[in-house]
Structure formats: C-alpha cells, structure tokens
C-alpha positions as CSV (number, residue, x, y, z in Angstrom):
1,X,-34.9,-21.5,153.3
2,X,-31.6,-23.3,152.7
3,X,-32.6,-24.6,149.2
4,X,-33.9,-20.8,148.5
5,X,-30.5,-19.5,149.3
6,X,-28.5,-22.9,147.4
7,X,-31.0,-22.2,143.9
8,X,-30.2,-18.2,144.2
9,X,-26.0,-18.3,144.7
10,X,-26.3,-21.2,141.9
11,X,-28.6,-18.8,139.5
12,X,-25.8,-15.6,140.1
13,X,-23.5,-18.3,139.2
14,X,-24.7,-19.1,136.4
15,X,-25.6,-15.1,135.2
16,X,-21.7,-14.3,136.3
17,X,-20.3,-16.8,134.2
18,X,-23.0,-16.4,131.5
19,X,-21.7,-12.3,131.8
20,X,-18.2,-13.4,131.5
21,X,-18.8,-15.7,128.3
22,X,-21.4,-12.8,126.5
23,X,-18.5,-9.8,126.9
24,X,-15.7,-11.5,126.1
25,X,-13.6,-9.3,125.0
26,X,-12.3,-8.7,120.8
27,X,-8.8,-8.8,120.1
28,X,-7.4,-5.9,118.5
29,X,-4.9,-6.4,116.0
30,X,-2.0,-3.5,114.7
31,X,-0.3,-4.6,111.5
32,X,2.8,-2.1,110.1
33,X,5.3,-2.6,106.7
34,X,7.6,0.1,105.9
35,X,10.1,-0.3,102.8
36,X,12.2,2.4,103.2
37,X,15.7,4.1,102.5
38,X,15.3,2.4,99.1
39,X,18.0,2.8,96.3
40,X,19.7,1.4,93.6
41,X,23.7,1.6,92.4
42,X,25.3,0.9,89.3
43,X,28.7,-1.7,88.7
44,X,30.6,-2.1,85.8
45,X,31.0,-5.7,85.4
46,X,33.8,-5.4,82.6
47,X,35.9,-2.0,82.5
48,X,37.9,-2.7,79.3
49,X,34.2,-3.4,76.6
50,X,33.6,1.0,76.7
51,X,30.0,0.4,77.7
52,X,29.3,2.9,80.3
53,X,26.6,1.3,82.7
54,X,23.3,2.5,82.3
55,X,19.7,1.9,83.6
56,X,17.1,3.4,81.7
57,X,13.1,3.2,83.3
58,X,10.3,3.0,81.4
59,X,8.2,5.2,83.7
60,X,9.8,7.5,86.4
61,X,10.6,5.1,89.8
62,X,9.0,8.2,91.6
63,X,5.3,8.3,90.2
64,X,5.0,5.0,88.9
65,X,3.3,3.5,92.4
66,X,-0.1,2.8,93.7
67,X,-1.8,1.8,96.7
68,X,-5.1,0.7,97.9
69,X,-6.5,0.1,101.5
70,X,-10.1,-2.0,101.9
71,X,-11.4,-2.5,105.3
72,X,-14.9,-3.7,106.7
73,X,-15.7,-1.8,110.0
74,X,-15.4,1.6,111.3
75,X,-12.0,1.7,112.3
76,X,-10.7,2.5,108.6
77,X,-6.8,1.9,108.7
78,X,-4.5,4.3,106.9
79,X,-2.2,4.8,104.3
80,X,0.8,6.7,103.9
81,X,2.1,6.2,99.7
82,X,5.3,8.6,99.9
83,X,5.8,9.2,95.8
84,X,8.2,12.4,96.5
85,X,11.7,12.5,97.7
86,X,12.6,16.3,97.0
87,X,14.3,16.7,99.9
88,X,17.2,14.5,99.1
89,X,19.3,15.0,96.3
90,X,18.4,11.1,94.4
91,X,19.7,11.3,91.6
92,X,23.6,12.8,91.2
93,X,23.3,12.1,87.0
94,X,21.1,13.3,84.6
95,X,17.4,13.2,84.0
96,X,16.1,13.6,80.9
97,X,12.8,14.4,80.3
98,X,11.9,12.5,76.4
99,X,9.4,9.6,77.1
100,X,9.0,10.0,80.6
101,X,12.1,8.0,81.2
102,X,15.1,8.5,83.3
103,X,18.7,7.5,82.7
104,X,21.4,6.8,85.0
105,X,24.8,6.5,84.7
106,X,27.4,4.2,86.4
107,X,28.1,8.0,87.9
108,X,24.6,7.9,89.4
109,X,22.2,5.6,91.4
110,X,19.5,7.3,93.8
111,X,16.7,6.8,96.1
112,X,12.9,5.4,95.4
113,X,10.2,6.5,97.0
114,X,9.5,5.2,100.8
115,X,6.5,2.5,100.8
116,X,4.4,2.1,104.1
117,X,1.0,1.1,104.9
118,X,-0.5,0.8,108.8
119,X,-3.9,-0.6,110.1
120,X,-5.8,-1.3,113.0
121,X,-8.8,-3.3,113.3
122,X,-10.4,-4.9,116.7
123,X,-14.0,-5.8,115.1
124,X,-13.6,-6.5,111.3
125,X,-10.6,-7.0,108.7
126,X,-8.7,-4.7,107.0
127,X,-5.5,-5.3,103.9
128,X,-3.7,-2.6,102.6
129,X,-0.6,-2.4,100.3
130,X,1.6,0.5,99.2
131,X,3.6,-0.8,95.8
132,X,6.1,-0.1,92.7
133,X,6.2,-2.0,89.7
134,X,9.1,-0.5,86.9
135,X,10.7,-1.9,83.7
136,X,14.1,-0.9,83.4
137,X,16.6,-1.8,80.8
138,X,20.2,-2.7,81.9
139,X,23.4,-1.9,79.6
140,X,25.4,-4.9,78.6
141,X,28.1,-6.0,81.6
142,X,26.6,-4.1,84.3
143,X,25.2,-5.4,87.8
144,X,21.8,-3.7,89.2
145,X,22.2,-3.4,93.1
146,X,18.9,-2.3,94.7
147,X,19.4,-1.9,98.2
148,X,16.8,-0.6,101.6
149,X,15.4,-1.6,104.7
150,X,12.3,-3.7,105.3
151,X,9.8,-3.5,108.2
152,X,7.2,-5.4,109.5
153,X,5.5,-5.9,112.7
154,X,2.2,-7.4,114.2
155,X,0.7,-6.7,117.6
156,X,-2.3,-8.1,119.3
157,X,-4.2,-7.4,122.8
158,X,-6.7,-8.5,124.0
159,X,-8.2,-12.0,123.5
160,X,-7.1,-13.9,121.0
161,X,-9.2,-14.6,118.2
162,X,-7.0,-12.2,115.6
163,X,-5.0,-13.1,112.4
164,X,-2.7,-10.9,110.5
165,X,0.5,-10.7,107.8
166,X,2.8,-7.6,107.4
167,X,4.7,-7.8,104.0
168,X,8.0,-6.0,102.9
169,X,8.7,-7.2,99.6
170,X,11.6,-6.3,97.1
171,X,12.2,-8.2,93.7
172,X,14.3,-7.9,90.5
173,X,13.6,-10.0,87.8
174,X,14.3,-10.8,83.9
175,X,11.6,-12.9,82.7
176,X,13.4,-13.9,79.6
177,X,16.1,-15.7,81.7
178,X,14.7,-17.2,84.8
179,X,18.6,-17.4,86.0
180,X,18.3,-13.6,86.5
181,X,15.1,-14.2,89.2
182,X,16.7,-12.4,92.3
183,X,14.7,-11.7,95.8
184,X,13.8,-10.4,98.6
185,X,11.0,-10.6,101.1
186,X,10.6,-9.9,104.9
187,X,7.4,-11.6,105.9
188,X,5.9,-12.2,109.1
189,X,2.3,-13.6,109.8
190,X,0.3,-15.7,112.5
191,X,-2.0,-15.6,114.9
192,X,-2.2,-13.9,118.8
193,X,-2.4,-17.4,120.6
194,X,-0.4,-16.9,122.9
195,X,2.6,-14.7,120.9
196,X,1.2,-11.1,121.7
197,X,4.1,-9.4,119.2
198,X,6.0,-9.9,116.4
199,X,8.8,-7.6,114.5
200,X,11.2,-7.7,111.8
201,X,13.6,-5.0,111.6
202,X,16.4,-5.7,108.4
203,X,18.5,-4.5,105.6
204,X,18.2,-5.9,102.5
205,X,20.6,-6.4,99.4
206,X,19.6,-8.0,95.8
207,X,21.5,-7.9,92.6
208,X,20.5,-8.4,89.0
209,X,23.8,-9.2,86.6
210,X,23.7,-8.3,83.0
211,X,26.8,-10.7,81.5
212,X,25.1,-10.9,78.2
213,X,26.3,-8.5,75.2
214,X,23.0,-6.8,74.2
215,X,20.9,-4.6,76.7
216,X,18.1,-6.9,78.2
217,X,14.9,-6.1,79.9
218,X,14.1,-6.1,83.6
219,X,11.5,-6.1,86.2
220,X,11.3,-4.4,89.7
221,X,9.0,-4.1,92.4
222,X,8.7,-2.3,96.1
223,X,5.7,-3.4,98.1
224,X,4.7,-3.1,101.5
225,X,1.5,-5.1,102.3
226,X,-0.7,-6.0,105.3
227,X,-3.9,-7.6,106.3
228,X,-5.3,-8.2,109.7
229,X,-8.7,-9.9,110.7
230,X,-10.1,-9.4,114.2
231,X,-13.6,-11.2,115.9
232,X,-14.5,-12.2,119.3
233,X,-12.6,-14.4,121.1
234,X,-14.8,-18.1,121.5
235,X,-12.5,-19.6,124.3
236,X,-11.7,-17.4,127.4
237,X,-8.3,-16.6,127.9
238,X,-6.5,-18.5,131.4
239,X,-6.7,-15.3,133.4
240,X,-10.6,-14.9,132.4
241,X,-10.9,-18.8,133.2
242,X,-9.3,-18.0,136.7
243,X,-11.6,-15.4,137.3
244,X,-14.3,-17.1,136.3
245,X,-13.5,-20.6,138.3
246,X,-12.7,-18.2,141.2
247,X,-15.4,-16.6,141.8
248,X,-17.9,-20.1,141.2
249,X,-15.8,-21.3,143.9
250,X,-16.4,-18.4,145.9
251,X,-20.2,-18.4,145.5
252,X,-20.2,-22.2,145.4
253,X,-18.3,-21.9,149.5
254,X,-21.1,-19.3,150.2
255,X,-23.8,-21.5,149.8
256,X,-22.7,-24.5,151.6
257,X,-21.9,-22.3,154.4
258,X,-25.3,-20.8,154.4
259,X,-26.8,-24.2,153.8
260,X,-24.7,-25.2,157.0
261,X,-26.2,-22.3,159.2
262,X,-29.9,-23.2,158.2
C-alpha cells in the first residue's frame, strides 16, 4: 500500500511540474517612439554678405512621409502618421505654392509633422516605423537648426523570452561634403531578462552650417521605428522555479510521511 501511495504522489509530481513547464507563460512586449514638437530655425551666419537665409524643400515637410506597420499574429499593433499640423500656426513666412515647394525666410522656421508608431505583441513579432525623408537647399552663410523631442520606451511582463528596439531618429546631411554629416538618434533595445522597462525621454538639437558661397544641397529625415518579437519562455522564471520546487517538496514530505504510517 505504501509503494501505491510513494508511485501516486511521485506521478502528481511529475504531472504538476510537467503542467508548470507546458503553460509557461509568453512574455508580452510594448514597444513606443514618438518624435515630436519637431522644428526647424534659420541663422544668418554672416550679416554684412546681403544674402537673406533661406531654405527651400523640394517636397512640402508636411506630406512628404510614409509609414508602414508588418506584424505576424493577431494582435496587429498600430500606427499613428500625424502629416497635418493645422492647428498651430508653423510657418510665420511665406509659402508659395510653384513646384510644390516651400520657402522660408531667416523671418520664418516652423514645425514638422509629429512621428509615432506603438505595438504590442505577446505571441509573434511586430516592426513598425513612421518616417520623413526631404531635400532642402540652404542659402550661402546660413546655419540649419532642426530641433524636437525624442521618445522611446520598451516594456515587458511576463516571462522572459521577448526582444525589442524603439527608434527616434533625426539626421541632416550634405552628401557632397561628408564634414556637413550631423546627427541624432535616441535608441534603446534589449531583451526582458531580468530589466522589465526601459525609457528614453530627451530633447534633441542638430545643426547643418552652410560657410560655402553657393547654395548646396541637403538631406533630412524624421523616423520613429520599432520592432518587438515575443515567444514562450523555455526557462521558468525564479518565482515559477520556487513554486515548482515548493510544491515537489511538499508532495515529496507527504509521501514519506505516508510511507511512515504504513
């Protein structure tokens, strides 16, 4: 009877901690970037040449974006792409229409649109960005000041097989003269081993100085990016490994005392 009662606590041993293994649980994984309050100013780097500063776009900064979201399970992640800001008054100078361009003067500077993308995911992958790319051109003597503020975060729960990057990214570049190459990024990435958040919260600053004497080409972009990947956890977190060792030990004192009695 004893050996009955030994093999039957040691088989609901062996289904608890067979239980415990099968439903361990997925990690679930929140990834956020937000470029935001995003502008630009004008500085006249030599007062006395006459050349008023002026940036000119080769597409508006307003409808020039895209975005794109891809994810792999049911828990489809959003997208917010906002291309409007006619609720603030951006742009103090004049806009003319002509080849879709728009011109600022040293008088001017303005507001981009806001970039943000936002996922979750706690049984598949998921990457999502929200992005500007212009060309501008930049008057002779005149510093480009693009200035905003970058967000990023990550958060996990649950157990900890999860990986994930949130990506705030702002860049100016002149591809003709590599000593132009200014930028910015505000990146966070890793895993949930252990680290259960992560956030970046920042204002950012970049210049692009024009101290040639002809007008020169430049590039800009805005990008908020994130991908996440979430799966089953193969090693039990400590608290699930105390629960399971616990109760084993619990069974495992149940039967010797029942063993005992026979």
């Amino acid at each position: 009877m004893s050996r009955r009662l030994s093999r039957r606590f040691t088989l609901a041993a062996l289904a608890c901690s067979a239980c415990l293994f099968s439903n361990a649980a997925f990690a679930e994984v929140n990834a956020t970037s937000r470029l935001f309050n995003t502008g630009f100013q004008l500085i006249d780097l030599d007062t006395t040449d006459g050349i008023t500063p002026e940036l000119v776009f080769s597409n508006t900064p307003w409808s020039g974006g895209y975005s794109n979201i891809t994810a792999s399970n049911d828990n489809y992640p959003y997208a917010s792409d906002y291309k409007h800001h006619h609720d603030r008054q951006a742009f103090s100078s004049s806009v003319s229409a002509g080849d879709s361009s728009v011109s600022v003067n040293y008088s001017g500077g303005g507001y981009f649109a806001n970039y943000a993308v936002a996922g979750t995911t706690a049984s598949g992958n998921f990457s999502g960005y929200s992005s500007q790319s212009i060309v501008f051109y930049l008057t002779p003597k005149t510093r480009l000041v693009v200035f905003g503020d970058a967000e990023a975060s990550l958060q996990f729960s649950g157990q900890r097989e999860a990986r994930g990057f949130a990506y705030s990214y702002a860049s100016l570049s002149n591809w003709t003269d590599s000593g132009h190459d200014v930028n910015y990024s505000g990146l966070i990435d890793g895993d949930s081993s252990w680290i259960k958040d992560k956030h970046i919260s920042e204002h950012f600053s970049i210049n692009m100085d024009n101290n040639a004497d002809h007008q020169i080409t430049g590039y800009m972009n805005l990008s908020a990016q994130v991908n996440a990947t979430s799966g089953p956890a193969p090693i039990p977190e400590p608290e699930t490994w105390a629960m399971m060792l616990g109760g084993l030990a619990a069974l495992a004192a149940v039967a010797r005392r029942r063993q005992k009695q026979a």
